[in-house]
C-alpha positions as CSV (number, residue, x, y, z in Angstrom):
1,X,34.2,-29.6,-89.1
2,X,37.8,-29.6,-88.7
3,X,39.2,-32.9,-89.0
4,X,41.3,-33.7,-86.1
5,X,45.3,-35.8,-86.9
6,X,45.6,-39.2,-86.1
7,X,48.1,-39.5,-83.1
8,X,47.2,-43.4,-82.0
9,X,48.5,-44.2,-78.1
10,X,49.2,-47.1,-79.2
11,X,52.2,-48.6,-82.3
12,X,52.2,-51.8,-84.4
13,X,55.5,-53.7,-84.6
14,X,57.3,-54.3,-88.0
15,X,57.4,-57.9,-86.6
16,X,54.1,-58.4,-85.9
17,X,53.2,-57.5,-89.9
18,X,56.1,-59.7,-90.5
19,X,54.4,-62.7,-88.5
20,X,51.3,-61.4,-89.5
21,X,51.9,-61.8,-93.6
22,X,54.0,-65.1,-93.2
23,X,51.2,-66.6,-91.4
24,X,48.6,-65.5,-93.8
25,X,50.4,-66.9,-96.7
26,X,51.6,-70.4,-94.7
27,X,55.0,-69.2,-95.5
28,X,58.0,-69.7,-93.2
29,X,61.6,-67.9,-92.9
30,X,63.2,-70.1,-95.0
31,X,60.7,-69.1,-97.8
32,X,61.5,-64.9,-97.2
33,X,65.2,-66.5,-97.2
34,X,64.9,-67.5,-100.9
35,X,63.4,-64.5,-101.6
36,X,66.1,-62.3,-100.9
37,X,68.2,-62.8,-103.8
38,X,71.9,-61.3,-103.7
39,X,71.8,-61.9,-99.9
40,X,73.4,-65.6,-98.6
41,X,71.4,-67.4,-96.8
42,X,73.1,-66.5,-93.3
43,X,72.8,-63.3,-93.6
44,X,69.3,-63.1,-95.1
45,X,67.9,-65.0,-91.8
46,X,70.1,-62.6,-89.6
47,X,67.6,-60.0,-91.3
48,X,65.0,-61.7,-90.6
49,X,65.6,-62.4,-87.4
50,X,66.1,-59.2,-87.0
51,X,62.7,-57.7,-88.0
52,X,61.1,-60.6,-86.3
53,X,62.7,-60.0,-82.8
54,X,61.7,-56.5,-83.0
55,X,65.5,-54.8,-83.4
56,X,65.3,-51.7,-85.4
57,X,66.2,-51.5,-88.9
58,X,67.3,-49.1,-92.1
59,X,66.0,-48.6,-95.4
60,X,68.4,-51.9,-96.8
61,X,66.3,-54.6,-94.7
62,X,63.4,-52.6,-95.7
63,X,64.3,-53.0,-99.5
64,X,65.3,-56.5,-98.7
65,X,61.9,-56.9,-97.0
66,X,60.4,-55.7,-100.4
67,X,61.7,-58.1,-102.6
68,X,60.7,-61.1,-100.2
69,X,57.1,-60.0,-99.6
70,X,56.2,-58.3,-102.6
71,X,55.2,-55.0,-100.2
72,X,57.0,-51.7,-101.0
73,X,60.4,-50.2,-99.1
74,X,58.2,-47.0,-98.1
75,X,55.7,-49.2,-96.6
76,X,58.7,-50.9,-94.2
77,X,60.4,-48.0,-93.7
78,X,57.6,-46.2,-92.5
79,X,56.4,-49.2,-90.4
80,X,59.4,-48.7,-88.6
81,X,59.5,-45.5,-88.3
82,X,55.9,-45.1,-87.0
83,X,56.2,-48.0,-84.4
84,X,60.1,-46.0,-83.0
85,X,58.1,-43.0,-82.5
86,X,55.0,-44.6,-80.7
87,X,57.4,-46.3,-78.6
88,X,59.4,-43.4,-77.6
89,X,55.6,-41.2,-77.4
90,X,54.6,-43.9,-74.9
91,X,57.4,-43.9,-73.3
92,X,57.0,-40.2,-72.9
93,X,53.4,-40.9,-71.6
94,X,54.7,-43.2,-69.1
95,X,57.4,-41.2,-67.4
């Protein structure tokens, strides 16, 4: 039996991971702040805030994003990319 792609109708935020791991390891933004060495700490939270409000992103919050949770740049990137595209496949769905 053929198998059959997996095209979901439905996409997972970078945020909600975001929100997702924080809570899971009772850390808060300040924490992610002092994990993103080489950043100050104003701009580090404007990443943050950032992921967390849902605004897209590039692969330098994604490597960012590495460092502070310990999960890869490929896995951020691609988080984003995936939940771009199921917004803009729902999107299509809708109109």
């Amino acid at each position: 039996m053929a198998q059959q792609p997996f095209n979901p109708d439905w996409c997972v935020a970078p945020a909600r991971t975001l929100r997702d791991y924080m809570r899971e390891r009772f850390i808060g933004t300040e924490d992610l702040v002092y994990r993103m060495p080489g950043l100050d700490a104003a701009e580090a939270r404007a990443m943050i805030s950032r992921v967390l409000d849902a605004q897209p992103y590039d692969a330098e919050v994604a490597a960012h994003l590495a460092r502070a949770t310990g999960v890869s740049a490929d896995f951020w990137v691609k988080r984003e990319a995936d939940y771009r595209d199921g917004l803009a496949r729902n999107l299509k769905d809708v109109t």
